[in-house]
N, C-alpha and C positions, 0 to 999 in steps of 0.2 A: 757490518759497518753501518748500515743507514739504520739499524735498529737503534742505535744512541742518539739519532736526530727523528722525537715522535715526530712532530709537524712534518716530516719527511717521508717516514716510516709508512703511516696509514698510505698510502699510494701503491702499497706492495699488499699483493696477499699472501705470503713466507707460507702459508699450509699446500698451496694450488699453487707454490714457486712463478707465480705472474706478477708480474707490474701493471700496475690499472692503469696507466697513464704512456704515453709515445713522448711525451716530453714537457717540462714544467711551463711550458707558454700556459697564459691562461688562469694558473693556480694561483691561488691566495696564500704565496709564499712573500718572504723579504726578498731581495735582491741576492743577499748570500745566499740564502735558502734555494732558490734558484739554479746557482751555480753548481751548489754542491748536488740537489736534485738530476741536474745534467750531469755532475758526472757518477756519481750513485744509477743512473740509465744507462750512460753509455758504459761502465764495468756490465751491467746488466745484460744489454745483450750484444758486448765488445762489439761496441763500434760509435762511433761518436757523434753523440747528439748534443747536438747543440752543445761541447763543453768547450769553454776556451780557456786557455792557462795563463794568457796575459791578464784576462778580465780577472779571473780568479785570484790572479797575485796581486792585482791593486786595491780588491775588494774583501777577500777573505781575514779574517783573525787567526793569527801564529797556531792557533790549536786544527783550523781546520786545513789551514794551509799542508799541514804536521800530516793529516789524513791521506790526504792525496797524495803526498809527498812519499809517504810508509809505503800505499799501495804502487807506486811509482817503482819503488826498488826490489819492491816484490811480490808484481802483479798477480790475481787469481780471478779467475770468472767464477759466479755457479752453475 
């Protein structure tokens, strides 16, 4: 999933299965980016950081909304 968002992506190292980051405070993301960085964590290591669904529904774009929404109905961790 967060492999389709690079500016996202780089925060993970997918060879050594870690996330270089505890949460997007701080990052030189957008405000979406953010969002979806939270929740792109909290799938990570299921449990929730920092995500919130209301902020997300006022801020996100129908595409990414779509994301969360897929993972929503049929959740998977790695």
């Amino acid at each position: 999933m967060v492999e389709a968002y690079p500016d996202i992506a780089c925060y993970w190292d997918f060879d050594a299965m870690k996330a270089k980051v505890k949460t997007s405070e701080g990052l030189p993301l957008s405000r979406g980016e953010c969002i979806l960085a939270d929740f792109f964590l909290s799938v990570w290591f299921g449990r929730n950081v920092n995500f919130d669904f209301i902020r997300a529904a006022g801020v996100l774009s129908n595409d990414n909304k779509r994301v969360i929404t897929n993972w929503f109905m049929d959740p998977f961790w790695p």
